[in-house]
N, C-alpha and C positions, 0 to 999 in steps of 0.2 A: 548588417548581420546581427542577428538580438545574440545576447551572450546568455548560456546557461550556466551558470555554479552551478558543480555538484563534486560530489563528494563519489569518484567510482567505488564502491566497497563490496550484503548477503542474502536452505532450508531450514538454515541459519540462513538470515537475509544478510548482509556485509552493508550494514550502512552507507548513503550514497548522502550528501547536502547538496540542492542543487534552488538554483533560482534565477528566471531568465532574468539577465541585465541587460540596460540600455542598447541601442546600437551606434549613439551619437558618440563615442569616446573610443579613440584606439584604444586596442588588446596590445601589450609587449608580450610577444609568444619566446618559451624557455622548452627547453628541450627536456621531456619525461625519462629520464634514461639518457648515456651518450647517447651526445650530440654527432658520433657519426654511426650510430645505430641507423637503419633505414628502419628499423621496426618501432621504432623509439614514438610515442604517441607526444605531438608539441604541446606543452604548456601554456596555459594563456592567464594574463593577470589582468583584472579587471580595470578600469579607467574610474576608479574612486569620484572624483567629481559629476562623473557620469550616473554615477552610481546613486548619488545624492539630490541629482535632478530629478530622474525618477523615485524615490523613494525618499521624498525630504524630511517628515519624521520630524520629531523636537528636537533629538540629541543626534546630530548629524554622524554617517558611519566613516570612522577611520580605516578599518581593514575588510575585507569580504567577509570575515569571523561576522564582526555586528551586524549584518543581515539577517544572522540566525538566531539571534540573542533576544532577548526580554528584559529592558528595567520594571521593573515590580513594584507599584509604588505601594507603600506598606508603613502610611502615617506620615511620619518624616524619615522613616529607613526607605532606602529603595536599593532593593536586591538585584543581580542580573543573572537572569538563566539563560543559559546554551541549551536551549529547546532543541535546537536542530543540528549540532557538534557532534560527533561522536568520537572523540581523540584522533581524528586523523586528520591530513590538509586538506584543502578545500580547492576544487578542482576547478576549473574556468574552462568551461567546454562550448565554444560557439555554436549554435546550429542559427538556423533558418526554416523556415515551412514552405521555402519554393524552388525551383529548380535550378533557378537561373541567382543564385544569391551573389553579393558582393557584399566585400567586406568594407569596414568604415573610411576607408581611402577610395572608396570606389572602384577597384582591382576586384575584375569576376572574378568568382569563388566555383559558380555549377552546384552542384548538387548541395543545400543547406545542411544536410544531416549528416555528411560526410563523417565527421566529426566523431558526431556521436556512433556510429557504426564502426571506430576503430574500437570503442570498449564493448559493443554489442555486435560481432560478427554477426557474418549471415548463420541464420540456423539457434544465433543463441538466443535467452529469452529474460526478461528482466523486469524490475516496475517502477515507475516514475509516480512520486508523490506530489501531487500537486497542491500547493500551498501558498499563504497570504500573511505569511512570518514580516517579511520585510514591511506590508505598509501597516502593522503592527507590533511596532518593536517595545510599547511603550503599555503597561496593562496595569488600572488601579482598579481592584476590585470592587471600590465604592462606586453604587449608585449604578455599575452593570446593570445589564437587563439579562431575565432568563435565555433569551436566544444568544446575546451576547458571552455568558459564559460557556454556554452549550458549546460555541466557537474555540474558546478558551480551554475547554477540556479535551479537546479536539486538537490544542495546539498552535490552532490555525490552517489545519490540513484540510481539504474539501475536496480531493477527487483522487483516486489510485488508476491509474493505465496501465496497461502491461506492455513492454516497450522487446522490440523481438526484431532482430537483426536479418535482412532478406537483401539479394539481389534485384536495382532495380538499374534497366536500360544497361548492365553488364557491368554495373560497380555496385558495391558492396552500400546497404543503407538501410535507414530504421524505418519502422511506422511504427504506432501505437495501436492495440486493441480496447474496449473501451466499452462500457455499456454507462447511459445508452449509445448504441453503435457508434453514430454519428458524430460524436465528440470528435471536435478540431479536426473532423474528419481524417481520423485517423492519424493526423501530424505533430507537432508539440508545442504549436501553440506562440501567442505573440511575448514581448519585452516585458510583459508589466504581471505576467503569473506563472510563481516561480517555480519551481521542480526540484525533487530530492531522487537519482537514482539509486536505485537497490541491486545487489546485484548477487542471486543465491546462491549458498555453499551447501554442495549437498552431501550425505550424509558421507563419512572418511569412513566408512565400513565397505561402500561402495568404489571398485577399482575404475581408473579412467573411461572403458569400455561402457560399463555399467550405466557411471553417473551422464554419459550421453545419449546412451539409450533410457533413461529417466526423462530428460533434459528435450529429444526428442518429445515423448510421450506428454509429457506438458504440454509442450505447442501446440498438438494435436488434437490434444485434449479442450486448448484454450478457441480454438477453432469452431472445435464442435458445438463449447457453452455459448459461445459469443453471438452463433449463428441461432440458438434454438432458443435462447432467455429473454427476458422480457426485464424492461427496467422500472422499478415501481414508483409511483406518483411518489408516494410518502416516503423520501429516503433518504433524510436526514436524522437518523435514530430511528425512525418511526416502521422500517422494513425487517423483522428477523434472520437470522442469518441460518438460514434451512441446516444446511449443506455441514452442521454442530458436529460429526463424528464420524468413526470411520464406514456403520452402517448405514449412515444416510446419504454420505460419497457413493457409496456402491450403489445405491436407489438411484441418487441424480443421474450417473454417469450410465447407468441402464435405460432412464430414460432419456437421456442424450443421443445415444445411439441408434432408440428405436424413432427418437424423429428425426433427425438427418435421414434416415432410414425411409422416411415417407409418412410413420403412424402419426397419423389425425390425434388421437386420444393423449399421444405423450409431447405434442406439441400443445395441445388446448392443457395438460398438466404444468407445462411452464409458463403461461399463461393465468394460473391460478395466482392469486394474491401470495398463498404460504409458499410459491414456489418461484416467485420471481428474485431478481438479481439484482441487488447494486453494486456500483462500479469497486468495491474491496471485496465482495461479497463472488465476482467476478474471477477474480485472482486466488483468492482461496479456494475455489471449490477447482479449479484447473490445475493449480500447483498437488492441490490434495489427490484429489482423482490421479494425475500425473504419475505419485509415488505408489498407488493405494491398488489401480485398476489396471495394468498393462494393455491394452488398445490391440490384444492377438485372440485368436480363436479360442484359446485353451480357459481364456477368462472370460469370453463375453459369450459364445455359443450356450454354455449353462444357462445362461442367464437370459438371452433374447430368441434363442433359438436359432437354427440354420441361415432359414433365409433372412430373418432381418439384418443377420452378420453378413449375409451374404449382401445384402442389399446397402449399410454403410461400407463396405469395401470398395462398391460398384462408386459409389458417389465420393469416396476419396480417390480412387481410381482417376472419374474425372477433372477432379480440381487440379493433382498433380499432373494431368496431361495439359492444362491450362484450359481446358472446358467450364463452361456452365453447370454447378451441382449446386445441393443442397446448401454446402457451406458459406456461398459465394451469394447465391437467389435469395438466401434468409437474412444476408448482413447487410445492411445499407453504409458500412465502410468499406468501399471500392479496394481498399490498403486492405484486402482479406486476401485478394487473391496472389498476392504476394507471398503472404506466409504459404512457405511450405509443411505438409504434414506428411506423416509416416506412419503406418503400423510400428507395430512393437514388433521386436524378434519372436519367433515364437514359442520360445523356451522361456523370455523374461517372465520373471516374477513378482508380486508384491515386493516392493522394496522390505518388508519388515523381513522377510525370510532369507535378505541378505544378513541379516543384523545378528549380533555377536548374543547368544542365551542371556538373559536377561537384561540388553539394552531397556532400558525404560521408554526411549522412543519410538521403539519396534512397533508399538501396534496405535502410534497416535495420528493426527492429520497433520500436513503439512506448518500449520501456522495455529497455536494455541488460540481460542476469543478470549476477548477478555469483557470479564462482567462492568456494569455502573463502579462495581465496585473498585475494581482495579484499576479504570480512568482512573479514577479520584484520586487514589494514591498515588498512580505514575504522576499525575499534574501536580501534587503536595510533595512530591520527592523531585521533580526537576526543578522548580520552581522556588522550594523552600525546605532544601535537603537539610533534613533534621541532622543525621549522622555528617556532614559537613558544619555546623553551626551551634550543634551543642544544644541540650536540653532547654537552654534560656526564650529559645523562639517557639515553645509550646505554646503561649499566649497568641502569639503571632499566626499560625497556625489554627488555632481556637476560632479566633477572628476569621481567617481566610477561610475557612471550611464553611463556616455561617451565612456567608457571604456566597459563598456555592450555593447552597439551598435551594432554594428559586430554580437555580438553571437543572441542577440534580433530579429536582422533580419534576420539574419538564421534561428532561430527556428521554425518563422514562414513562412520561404521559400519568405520573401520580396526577400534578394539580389538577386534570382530572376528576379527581376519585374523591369522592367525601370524605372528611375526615371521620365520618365515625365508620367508613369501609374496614374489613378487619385488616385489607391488603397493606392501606393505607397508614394505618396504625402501627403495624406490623415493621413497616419501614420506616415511621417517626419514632419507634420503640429502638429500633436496631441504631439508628442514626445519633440518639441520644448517648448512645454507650460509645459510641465512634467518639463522640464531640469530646465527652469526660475524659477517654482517653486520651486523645490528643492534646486538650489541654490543661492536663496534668505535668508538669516536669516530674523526672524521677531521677534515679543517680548517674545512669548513661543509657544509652541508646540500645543498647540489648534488654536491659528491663523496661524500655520504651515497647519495643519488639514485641516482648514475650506477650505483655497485657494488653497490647492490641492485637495479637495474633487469634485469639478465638472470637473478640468480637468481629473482626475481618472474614473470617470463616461465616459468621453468622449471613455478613453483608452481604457475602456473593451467594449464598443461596435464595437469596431476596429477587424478583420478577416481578416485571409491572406490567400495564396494560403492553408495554412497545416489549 
């Protein structure tokens, strides 16, 4: 039975660390909560030497902690980041991807996901980051290649799922949704690639009632994109993320509707290059839509008219009677028709109009994007926290960021672009004010702040070909 780490944690996502481990080494399971709790979910600790055969690494791992860690090698300094930490413990959650699983003693187990279905009931909905931290725990920026940081900026993360908790054969269990579809077919995948779950808090404006009929309305939502989207050839960096705001939620999710619906026109629209889907890209525009669009008459009739609303009800209709429809004929993960979906009440509203006069979040999408620019920094602040380490490591930093370059302008498909393009310039211009910044020492870390703060402004106004 492969072991998963993870971290159970959040619209605010609640961080989750998670990473399948071996199956060759007993689990000691500890009790989450009393031990005469029935409700009490069992703790599991990973088999360290097991841990190490799979992922042997130069600097062998002492705790499940170092799986998600990075030594940095930075000349003859070498730093360690908790890439994948988030202050909390780290969970050890076994699954399997078959039915019949047993655990490392050979003792049937039955259903592999067991497990993980006591922190994703049926009904609830959640995301699994899938990630390659552990067989890189070790990262010198010298002599990288542009793909290779591209990875590095990334974290090591290469795939988001959405992990949704259903009844299957009359016990409680997970699947994954996924684009493209067909990923691990729907299940979580083997020992050697590991997993971070997430697990959302939605907004505390919202009363219990509320935050499930949201929580529904996601799933539904996630249903609908999963079945009509298309996943694109170039989608590592290279796919834009349509679905930018709460007006263009509203377009997708209109046209979501009218193709489960049947229309030819707003399926060959998803179909379009500007309108396809990668797998985070997946998650965002369903958690968004989820808060933004309630999935009832009173929001989509304006917007589609009678019968096409009439015509998606008809075909949700048939999915939850366990029928053949749109949602189910469009997916080629069989684990579709599992998830359940719902209308919305028909009173629910935009989540923003639950929200207190001037919440700031009221009228945003579910999950902020973040530009080239803000990679950059999130990667220069776990990696080589300046406000941890004190002005002295501006050199250091100087270096590291130089050392990005290369992968930086790849990402965004500058190298590309000629240098004397004005695009191009434009971002060697802005890039240079970054560098002087950062490799300035100043007196402390709030006047570090201040003088990078409008070149940073500059930064994220910057667009490249991707």
């Amino acid at each position: 039975m492969a072991v998963l780490l993870a971290l159970a944690p959040a619209l605010t996502l609640s961080a989750s660390c998670t990473e399948a481990a071996p199956a060759d080494g007993p689990a000691t399971v500890k009790c989450n909560g009393p031990c005469d709790d029935g409700e009490a979910i069992p703790r599991y600790e990973a088999d360290m030497a097991a841990l190490n055969r799979n992922w042997s690494g130069v600097v062998p791992m002492e705790t499940v902690e170092d799986a998600y860690r990075v030594r940095v090698q930075l000349g003859d300094q070498v730093l360690v980041a908790d890439t994948h930490l988030f202050g909390s413990d780290v969970n050890v959650i076994p699954y399997d991807d078959g039915d019949s699983a047993v655990d490392v003693d050979g003792n049937m187990i039955g259903a592999g996901d067991a497990v993980i279905a006591r922190y994703f009931p049926p009904g609830e909905v959640g995301i699994a980051v899938k990630h390659h931290r552990p067989e890189h725990r070790s990262l010198s920026l010298e002599g990288s290649s542009a793909d290779d940081m591209k990875e590095d900026f990334k974290l090591q993360d290469t795939h988001i799922e959405i992990v949704v908790g259903v009844m299957r054969n009359g016990q409680p269990g997970a699947v994954t949704m996924n684009n493209p579809q067909d990923y691990q077919q729907g299940r979580f995948g083997n020992a050697n690639y590991s997993m971070m779950f997430l697990r959302p808090a939605y907004p505390a404006f919202l009363n219990a009632e509320q935050q499930v009929s949201f929580r529904d309305n996601v799933r539904t939502m996630l249903l609908g994109f999963n079945a009509v989207s298309n996943f694109p050839g170039d989608y590592n960096g290279g796919d834009p993320l349509a679905a930018n705001s709460p007006e263009k939620v509203r377009e997708h999710s209109a046209q979501m509707v009218r193709a489960i619906s049947g229309d030819e026109d707003a399926r060959a629209w998803f179909r379009d290059p500007a309108h396809q889907v990668y797998c985070a890209e997946l998650a965002h525009v369903s958690f968004s839509a989820g808060l933004i669009m309630p999935l009832n008459a009173d929001t989509f009739v304006p917007l589609v008219g009678q019968p096409t609303w009439d015509a998606f009800v008809a075909e949700l209709e048939k999915h939850q009677a366990g029928e053949a429809s749109a949602f189910t004929d469009l997916n080629s993960n069989d684990q579709a028709m599992m998830v359940e979906g719902t209308l919305a009440p028909a009173d629910l509203m935009p989540v923003a109009d639950y929200a207190p006069v001037g919440n700031p979040a009221a009228r945003q999408i579910a999950f902020q994007p973040m530009t080239m620019a803000d990679i950059v920094e999130s990667f220069m602040a776990t990696h080589i926290p300046r406000d941890v380490m004190g002005e002295g490591v501006a050199p250091i930093q100087a270096a590291v960021l130089t050392q990005m370059k290369p992968g930086l302008l790849e990402s965004m498909a500058m190298d590309q672009v000629p240098e004397t393009d004005p695009r191009r310039q434009a971002v060697e211009a802005v890039w240079t004010q970054v560098l002087g910044v950062v490799g300035t020492s100043y007196a402390d870390y709030d006047e570090f702040r201040a003088n990078l703060a409008p070149v940073m402004d500059a930064a994220r106004m910057l667009t490249g070909p991707r």
